[in-house]
C-alpha positions in Angstrom: 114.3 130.2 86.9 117.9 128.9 85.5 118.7 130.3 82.7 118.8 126.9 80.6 115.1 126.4 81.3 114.8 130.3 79.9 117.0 129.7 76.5 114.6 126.1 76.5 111.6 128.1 76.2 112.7 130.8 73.8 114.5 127.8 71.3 110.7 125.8 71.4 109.3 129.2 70.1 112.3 129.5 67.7 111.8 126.7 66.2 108.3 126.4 66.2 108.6 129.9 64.0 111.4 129.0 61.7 109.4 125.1 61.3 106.4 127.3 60.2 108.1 129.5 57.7 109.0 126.7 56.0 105.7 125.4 56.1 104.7 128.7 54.5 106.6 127.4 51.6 105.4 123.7 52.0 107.8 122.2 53.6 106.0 120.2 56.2 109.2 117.7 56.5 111.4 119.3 58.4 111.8 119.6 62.1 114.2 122.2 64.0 117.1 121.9 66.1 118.8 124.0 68.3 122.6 124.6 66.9 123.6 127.2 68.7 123.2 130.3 71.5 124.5 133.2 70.8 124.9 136.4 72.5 122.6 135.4 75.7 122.3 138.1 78.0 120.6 137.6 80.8 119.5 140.9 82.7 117.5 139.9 86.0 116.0 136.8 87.8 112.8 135.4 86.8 111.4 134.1 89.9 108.7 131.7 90.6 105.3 133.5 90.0 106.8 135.8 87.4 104.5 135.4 84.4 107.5 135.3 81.5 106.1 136.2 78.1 108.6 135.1 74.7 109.5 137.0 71.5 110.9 135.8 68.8 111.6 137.4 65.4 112.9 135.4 62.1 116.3 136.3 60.9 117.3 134.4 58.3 115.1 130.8 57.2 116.1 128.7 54.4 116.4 124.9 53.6 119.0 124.1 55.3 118.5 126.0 59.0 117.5 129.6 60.2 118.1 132.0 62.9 115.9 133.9 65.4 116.4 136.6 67.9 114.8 136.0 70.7 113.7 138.1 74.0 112.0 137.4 77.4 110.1 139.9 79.2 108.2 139.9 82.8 106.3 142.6 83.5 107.1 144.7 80.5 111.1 144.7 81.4 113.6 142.7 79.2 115.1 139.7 81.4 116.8 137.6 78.5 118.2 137.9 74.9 119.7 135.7 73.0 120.3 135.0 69.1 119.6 131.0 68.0 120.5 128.7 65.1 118.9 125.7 64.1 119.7 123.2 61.3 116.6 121.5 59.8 116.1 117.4 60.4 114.1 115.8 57.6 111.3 113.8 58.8 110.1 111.2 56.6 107.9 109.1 59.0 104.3 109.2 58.4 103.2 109.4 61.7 105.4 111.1 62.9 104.7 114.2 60.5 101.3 113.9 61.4 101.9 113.9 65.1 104.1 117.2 64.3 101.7 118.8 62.0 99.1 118.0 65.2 101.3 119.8 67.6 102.4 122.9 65.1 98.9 123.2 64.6 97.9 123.6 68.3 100.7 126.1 68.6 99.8 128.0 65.9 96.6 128.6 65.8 94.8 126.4 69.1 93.9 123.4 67.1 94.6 120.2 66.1 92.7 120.8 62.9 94.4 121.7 59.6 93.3 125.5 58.9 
């Protein structure tokens, strides 16, 4: 697996986490994005088959962005590391919100319903 697609997949859990600490404090208007990568290691090959499981812890998260560190494992052994920033986007659009708030839902707890 190329290690873009691997820093893709640990920034949409990243963000997903930092978006829902700021939901915590009801702000349901902002939308992450990926700023920067920093200090990505990556340790072995992930190869097709390999079942690649995400980590994530918070950082920092306030109003204007947040960080995560974030780790990918297969099998138990560390294959990937990185730190990530993302700047918060406000999202005004109604639909759009609730098309979000959908999808953060489904991540979060495994349905589109509001908890």
């Amino acid at each position: 697996m190329p290690g873009a697609m691997i820093i893709e997949s640990m920034a949409q859990l990243g963000g997903v986490l930092v978006e829902a600490s700021m939901r915590e404090q009801g702000r349901h208007d902002l939308h992450a994005l990926l700023v920067t990568v920093d200090r990505a290691k990556f340790r072995h090959q992930v190869r097709a088959g390999d079942k690649m499981e995400l980590e994530c812890h918070g950082i920092v998260v306030h109003e204007d962005g947040g960080q995560v560190r974030a780790m990918a494992r297969v099998d138990g052994k560390l294959v990937a590391e990185a730190e990530l920033a993302f700047a918060f986007a406000r999202v005004t659009n109604p639909k759009l919100l609730a098309r979000r708030r959908e999808v953060l839902n489904i991540w979060l707890t495994g349905s589109a319903e509001e908890p």
